[in-house]
C-alpha positions in Angstrom: 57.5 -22.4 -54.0 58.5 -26.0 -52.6 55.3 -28.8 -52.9 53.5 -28.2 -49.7 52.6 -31.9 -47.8 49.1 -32.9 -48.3 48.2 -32.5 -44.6 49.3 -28.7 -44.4 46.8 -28.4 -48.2 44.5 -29.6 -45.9 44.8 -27.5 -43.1 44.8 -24.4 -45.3 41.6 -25.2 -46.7 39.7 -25.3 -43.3 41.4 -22.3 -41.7 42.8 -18.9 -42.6 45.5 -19.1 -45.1 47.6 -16.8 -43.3 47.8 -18.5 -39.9 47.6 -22.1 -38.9 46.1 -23.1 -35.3 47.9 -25.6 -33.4 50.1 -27.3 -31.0 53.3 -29.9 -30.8 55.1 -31.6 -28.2 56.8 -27.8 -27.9 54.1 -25.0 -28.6 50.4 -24.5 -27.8 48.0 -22.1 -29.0 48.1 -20.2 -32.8 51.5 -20.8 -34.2 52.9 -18.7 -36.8 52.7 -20.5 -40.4 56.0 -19.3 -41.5 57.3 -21.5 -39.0 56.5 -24.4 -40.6 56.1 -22.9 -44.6 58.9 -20.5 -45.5 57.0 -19.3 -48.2 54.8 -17.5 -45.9 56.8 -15.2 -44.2 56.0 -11.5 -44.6 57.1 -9.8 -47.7 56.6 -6.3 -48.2 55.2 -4.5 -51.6 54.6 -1.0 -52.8 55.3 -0.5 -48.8 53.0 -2.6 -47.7 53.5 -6.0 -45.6 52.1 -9.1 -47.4 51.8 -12.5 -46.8 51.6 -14.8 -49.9 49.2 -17.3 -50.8 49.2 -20.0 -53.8 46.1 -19.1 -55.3 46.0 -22.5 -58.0 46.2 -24.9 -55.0 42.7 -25.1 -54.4 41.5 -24.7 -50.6 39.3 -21.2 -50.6 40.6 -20.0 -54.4 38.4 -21.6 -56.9 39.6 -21.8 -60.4 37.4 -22.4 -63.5 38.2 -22.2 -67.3 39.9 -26.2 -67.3 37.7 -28.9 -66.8 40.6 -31.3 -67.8 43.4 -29.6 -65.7 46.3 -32.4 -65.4 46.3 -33.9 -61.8 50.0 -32.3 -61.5 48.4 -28.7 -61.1 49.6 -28.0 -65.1 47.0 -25.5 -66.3 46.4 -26.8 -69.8 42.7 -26.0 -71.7 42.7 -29.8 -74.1 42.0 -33.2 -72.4 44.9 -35.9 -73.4 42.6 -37.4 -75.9 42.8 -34.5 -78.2 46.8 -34.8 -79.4 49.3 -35.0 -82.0 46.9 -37.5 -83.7 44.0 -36.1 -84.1 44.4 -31.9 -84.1 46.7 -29.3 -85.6 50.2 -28.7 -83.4 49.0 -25.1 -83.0 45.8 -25.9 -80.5 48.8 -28.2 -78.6 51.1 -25.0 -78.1 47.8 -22.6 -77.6 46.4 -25.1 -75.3 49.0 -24.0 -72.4 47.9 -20.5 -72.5 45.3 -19.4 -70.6 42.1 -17.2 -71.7 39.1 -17.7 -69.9 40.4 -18.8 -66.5 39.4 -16.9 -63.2 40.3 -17.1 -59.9 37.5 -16.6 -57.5 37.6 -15.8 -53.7 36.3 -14.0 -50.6 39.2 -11.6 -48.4 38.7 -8.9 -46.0 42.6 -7.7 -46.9 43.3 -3.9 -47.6 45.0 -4.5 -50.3 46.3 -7.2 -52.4 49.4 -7.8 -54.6 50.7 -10.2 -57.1 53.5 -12.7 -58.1 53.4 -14.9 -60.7 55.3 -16.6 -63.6 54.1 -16.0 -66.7 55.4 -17.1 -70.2 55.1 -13.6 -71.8 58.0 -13.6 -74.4 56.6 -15.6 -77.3 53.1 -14.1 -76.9 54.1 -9.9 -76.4 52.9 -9.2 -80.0 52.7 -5.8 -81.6 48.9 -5.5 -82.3 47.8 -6.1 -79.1 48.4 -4.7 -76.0 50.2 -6.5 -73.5 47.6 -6.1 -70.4 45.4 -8.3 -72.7 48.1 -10.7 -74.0 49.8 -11.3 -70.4 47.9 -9.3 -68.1 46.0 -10.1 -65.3 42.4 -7.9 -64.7 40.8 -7.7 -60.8 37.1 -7.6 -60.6 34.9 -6.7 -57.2 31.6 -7.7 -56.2 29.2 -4.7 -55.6 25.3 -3.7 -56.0 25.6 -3.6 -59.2 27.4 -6.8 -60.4 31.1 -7.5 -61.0 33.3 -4.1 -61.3 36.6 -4.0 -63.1 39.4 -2.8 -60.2 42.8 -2.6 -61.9 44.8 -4.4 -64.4 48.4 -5.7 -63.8 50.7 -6.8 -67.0 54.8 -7.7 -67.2 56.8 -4.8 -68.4 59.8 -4.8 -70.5 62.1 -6.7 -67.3 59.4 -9.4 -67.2 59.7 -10.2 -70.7 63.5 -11.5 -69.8 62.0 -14.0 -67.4 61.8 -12.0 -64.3 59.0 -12.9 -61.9 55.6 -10.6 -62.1 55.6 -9.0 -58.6 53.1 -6.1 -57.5 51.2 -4.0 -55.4 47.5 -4.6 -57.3 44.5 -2.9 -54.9 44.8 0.6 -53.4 44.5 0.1 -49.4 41.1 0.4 -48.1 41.1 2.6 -45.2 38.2 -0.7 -43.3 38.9 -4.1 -43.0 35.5 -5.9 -45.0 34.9 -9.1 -46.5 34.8 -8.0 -50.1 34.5 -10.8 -53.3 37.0 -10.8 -56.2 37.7 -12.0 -59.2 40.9 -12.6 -61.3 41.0 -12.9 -64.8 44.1 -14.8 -66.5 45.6 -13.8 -68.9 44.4 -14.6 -72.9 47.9 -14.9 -74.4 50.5 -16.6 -72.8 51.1 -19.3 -69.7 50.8 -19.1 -66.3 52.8 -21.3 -64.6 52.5 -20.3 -60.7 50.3 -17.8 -59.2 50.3 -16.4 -55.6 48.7 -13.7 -54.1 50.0 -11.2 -51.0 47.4 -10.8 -48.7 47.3 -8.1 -45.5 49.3 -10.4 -42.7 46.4 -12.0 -40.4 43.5 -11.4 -43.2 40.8 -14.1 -43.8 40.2 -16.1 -47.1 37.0 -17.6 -47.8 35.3 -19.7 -50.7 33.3 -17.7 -53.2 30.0 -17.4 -53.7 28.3 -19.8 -56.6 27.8 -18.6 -60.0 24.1 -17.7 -60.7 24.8 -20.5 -63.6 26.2 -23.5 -62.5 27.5 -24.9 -65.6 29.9 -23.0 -67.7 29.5 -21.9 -70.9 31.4 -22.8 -73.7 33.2 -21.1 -76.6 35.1 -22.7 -79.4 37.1 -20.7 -82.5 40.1 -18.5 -83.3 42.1 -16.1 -82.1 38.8 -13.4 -81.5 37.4 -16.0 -78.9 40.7 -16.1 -77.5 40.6 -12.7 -77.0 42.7 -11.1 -79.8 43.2 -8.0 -79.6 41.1 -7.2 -76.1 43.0 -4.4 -74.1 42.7 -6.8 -71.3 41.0 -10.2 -70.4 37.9 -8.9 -69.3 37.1 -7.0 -72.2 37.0 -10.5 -74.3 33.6 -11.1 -75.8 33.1 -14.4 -74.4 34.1 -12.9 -70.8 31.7 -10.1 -71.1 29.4 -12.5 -71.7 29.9 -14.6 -68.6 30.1 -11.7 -66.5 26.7 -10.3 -67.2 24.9 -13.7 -67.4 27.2 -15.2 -63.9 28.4 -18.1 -65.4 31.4 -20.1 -65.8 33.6 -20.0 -68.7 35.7 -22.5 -70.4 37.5 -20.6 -73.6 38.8 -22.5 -76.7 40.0 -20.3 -79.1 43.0 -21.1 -80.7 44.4 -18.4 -82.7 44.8 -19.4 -86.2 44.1 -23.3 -85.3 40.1 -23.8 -84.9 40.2 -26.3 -88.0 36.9 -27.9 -86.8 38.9 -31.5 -86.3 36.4 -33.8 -84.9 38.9 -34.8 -81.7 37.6 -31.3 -80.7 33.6 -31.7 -81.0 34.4 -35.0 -78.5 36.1 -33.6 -75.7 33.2 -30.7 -76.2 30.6 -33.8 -76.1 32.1 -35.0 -72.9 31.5 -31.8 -70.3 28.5 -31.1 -68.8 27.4 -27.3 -70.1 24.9 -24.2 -69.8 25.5 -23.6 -73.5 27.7 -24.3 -76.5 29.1 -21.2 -79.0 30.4 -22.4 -81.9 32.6 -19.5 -83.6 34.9 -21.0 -86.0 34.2 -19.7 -89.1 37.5 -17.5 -89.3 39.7 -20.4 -89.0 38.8 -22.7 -91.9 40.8 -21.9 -94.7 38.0 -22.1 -97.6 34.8 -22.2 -97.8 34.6 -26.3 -98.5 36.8 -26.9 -95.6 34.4 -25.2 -93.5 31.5 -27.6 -95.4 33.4 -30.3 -94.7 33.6 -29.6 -91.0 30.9 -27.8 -89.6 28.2 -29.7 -89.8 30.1 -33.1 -88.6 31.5 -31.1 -85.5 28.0 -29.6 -85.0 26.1 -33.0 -84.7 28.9 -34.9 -82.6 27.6 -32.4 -79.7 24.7 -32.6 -80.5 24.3 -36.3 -80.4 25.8 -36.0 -76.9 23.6 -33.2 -75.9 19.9 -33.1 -77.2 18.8 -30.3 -75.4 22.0 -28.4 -75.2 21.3 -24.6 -76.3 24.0 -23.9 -79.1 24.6 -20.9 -81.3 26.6 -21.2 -84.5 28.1 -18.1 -85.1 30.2 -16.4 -88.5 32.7 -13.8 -88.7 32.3 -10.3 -88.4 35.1 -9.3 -90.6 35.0 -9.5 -94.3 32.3 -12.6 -94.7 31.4 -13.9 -97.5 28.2 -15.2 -98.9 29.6 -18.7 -99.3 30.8 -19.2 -95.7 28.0 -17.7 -94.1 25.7 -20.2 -96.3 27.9 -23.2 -94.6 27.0 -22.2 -91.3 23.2 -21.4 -91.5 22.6 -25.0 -93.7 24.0 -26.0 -90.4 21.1 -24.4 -88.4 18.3 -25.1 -91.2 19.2 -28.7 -91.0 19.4 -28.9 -87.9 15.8 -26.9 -87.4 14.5 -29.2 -90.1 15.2 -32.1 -87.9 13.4 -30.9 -85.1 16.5 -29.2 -83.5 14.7 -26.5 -81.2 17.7 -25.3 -79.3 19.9 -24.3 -82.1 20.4 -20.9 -82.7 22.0 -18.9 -85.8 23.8 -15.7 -85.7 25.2 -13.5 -88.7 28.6 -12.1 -87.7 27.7 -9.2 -90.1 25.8 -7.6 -87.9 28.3 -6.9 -85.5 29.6 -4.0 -86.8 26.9 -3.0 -89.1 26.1 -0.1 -86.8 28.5 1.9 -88.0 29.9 4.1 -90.5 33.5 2.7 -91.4 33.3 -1.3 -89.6 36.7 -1.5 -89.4 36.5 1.5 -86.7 35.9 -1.5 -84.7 39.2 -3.4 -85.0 42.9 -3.1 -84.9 43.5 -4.4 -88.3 41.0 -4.6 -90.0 40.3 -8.5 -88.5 40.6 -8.7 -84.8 38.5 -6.1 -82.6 39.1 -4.1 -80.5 37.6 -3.1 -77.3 34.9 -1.4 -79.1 34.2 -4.2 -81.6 34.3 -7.1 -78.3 31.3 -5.4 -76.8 29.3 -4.8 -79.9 29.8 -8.5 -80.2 28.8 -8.9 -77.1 25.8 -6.8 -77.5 24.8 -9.1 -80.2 24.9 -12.5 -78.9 23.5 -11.5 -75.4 20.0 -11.7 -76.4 20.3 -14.7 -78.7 22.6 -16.1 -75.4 19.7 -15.3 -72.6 16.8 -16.6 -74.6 18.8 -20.0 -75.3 19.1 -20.2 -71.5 15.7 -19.5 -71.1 16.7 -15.7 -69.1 
């Protein structure tokens, strides 16, 4: 899609997306955007007319999940200040993908589809399926809460470069104002994101999260979502789907190493709450001695009364890391700390009769072993936030 002119960004955001009110020297009355933005003349998908939208260009589409977002519209999860100095190259190549992002907004369209451009090739990886890696999941306001819709993922064409293009929502038979959420995908890049709207439909802003300040996670490849049938079925996004809130996601699979250029940029954002989930990452026991605590009280020292929960893996611990993370929270308790909160990753799974039932190799879970987790930390979660 070619850079739209500031003015016409500026016009979408106060009017419909799909039709811009108007007149030149020529015309008077609505005019037809098309007219003056190619990109928005009617497409058809899965039968159905569309018009398409750039849903990462702000206007009525609010996107949350990267607090230092580059001013050139690159979705990246690290602020500059955390680079080749000062971190492993691996959180600088995960840092592009793009777990925990959603795209939030208010249409009365039928139906909607999707086209996107996504990198999916490096990230399509045989123990996880490839809705979770590169797919996208809809979610849709109703009584009861957020409820999952469909979820769309590249097939075997896409994975050659071949732009993501799809009918996503079955057609409602009446036109309604109806609230929806996008999750990104937890693997993988995405580079441009539109959606196709019913020709003539309204957009509209989103309503606030019950939480205004997100909450954030830091650790490996489970907080990024490995191996989660798809995006919503991450821990972490379970999480901030019961509780309303905002998520900003930093797992990096393989590459949590605790470095302190990290803990700062975590220091520097304003937040509901702070889970720190590392443990899995560290390659020893001493590197995780060496580490944790340090990373811990950086926040901390930025954040008195932030509510933070240390958290230790759920597969295979051992008695030595686990003791490296609570001396975290008994010193931290000892000084007073009274918004700290500990949580044994051995209880995840302790439920039931074989643990590894709950994951797809015996390390990362599955969807059954996400939700235990999240059945775990939701009470701890709720009475840090005082809910």
């Amino acid at each position: 899609m070619k850079k739209r002119s500031k003015w016409l960004q500026a016009l979408l955001a106060m009017t419909s997306p799909l039709m811009l009110c108007g007149s030149d020297k020529n015309t008077a009355g609505p005019r037809d955007i098309s007219s003056v933005d190619p990109n928005f003349k009617t497409a058809e998908v899965g039968g159905e007319p569309v018009e398409y939208v750039d849903a990462l260009a702000g206007g009525p589409f609010r996107l949350t999940g990267f607090p230092w977002r580059k001013a050139d519209g690159t979705i990246y999860r690290m602020p500059d200040s955390v680079n080749k100095d000062n971190v492993n190259e691996g959180v600088l190549f995960l840092s592009s993908h793009t777990s925990g992002g959603q795209i939030s907004f208010r249409t009365d369209s039928r139906y909607i589809a999707i086209r996107a451009d996504i990198n999916v090739a490096p990230h399509d990886m045989g123990h996880m399926p490839r809705t979770g890696s590169s797919g996208f999941d809809f979610y849709e306001k109703t009584a009861d809460g957020y409820r999952f819709r469909r979820v769309v993922a590249p097939t075997p064409e896409h994975l050659k470069g071949e732009p993501l293009e799809m009918m996503v929502i079955v057609k409602r038979k009446e036109k309604a104002m109806r609230s929806w959420r996008i999750n990104l995908p937890l693997y993988g890049g995405v580079r441009k994101l539109e959606l196709g709207l019913e020709p003539g439909a309204k957009v509209e802003a989103p309503e606030a999260y019950t939480l205004a300040k997100p909450i954030l996670f830091y650790g490996s490849s489970i907080t990024q979502g490995g191996c989660a049938s798809r995006p919503g079925n991450n821990y972490s996004t379970m999480l901030c789907r019961k509780l309303d809130a905002p998520q900003i996601n930093l797992g990096f699979s393989g590459c949590a190493k605790g470095e302190i250029s990290v803990a700062e940029a975590i220091a520097s954002l304003d937040l509901a709450a702070f889970v720190m989930d590392y443990d899995h990452n560290a390659p020893n026991a001493e590197h995780l001695a060496k580490t944790h605590g340090p990373f811990f009280r950086k926040v901390r020292e930025a954040h008195p009364d932030l509510p933070i929960l240390l958290l230790t893996r759920g597969d295979n611990p051992t008695k030595e890391r686990t003791a490296v993370v609570r001396e975290t929270y008994e010193k931290a308790v000892a000084a007073g700390d009274k918004n700290v909160y500990f949580i044994d990753g051995a209880d995840y799974f302790a439920g039931l009769e074989d643990w590894a039932t709950a994951t797809v190799d015996g390390c990362h879970p599955n969807d059954l072993g996400f939700y235990l987790m999240y059945q775990r930390v939701l009470p701890v979660l709720k009475q840090a936030l005082g809910l």
